[in-house]
N, C-alpha and C positions, 0 to 999 in steps of 0.2 A: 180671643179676638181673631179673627178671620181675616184674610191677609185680602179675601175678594172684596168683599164688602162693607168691611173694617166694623162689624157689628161683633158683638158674642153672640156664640153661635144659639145657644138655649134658649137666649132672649126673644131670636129672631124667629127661632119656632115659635116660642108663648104666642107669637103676635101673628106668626100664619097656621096655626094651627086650627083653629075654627073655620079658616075656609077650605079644608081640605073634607073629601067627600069621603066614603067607605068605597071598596071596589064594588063591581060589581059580581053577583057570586061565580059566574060563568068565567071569569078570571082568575078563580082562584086554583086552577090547576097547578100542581108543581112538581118541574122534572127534576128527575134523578138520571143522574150518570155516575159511570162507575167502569171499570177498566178491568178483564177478567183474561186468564189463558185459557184455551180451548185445549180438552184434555183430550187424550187417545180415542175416546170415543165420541170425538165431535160432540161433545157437549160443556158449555159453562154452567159454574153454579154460581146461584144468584139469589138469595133470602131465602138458602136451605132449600130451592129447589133446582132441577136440573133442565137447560135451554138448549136445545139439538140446533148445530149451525152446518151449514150444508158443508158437501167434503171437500178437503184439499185446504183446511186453514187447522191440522192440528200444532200446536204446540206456539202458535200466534197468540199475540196480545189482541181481542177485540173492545173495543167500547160498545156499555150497552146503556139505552135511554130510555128508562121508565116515565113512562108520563101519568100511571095508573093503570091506565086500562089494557095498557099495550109495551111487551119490551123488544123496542126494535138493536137487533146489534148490526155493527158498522165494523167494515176493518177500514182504517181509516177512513176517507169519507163515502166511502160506498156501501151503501145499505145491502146486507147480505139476507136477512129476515126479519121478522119479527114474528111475537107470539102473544096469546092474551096474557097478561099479568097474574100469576097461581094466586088462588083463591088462597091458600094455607102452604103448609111447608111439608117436604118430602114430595113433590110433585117432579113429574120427568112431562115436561112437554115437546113433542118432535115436531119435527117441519111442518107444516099444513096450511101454511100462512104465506109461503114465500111468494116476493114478486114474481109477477109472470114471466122478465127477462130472465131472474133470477132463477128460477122453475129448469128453463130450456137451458141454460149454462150450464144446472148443477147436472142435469141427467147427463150433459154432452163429458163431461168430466168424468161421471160416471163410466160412461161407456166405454171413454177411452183406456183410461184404470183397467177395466175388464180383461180391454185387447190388449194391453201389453202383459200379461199376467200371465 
């Protein structure tokens, strides 16, 4: 019994269950997240392949969000890249994707690493 409605619950579907539609197929995308650390060489792994994230986040926790086609990673909520989703496994995919702010950040980072070296 259902404390909202005060029906049983299985019932209440038998009886809306015929008006419910199928989706539509353009809706059936489904993401994945998942939480990885970025190892010494600026890369996570993620379905046995390997995700180059720009420098200056090694030994961090990023999330990353596969939605199929594409896995963007985030350290907390700012978008750091993304990449296409590996076809198969043992893949190394590097930067070549990244936002264009993101782009101009990471070389400036870069560069400065450089100078103080």
């Amino acid at each position: 019994m259902h404390r909202t409605h005060g029906e049983v619950v299985d019932e209440r579907f038998a009886r809306e269950a015929p008006l419910l539609t199928p989706l539509r197929p353009e809706l059936t995308v489904i993401g994945v997240r998942a939480t990885r650390r970025v190892n010494a060489e600026d890369f996570v792994e993620y379905r046995a392949s390997g995700y180059q994230v720009p420098p200056g986040h090694r030994g961090r926790t990023v999330v990353l969000r596969d939605d199929g086609e594409r896995v963007h990673i985030y350290a907390v909520d700012t978008l750091l890249c993304m990449h296409p989703t590996a076809a198969g496994k043992g893949q190394t995919l590097r930067i070549g994707t990244l936002v264009p702010s993101l782009q101009r950040a990471s070389s400036s980072i870069a560069r400065v690493r450089s100078m103080t070296r």
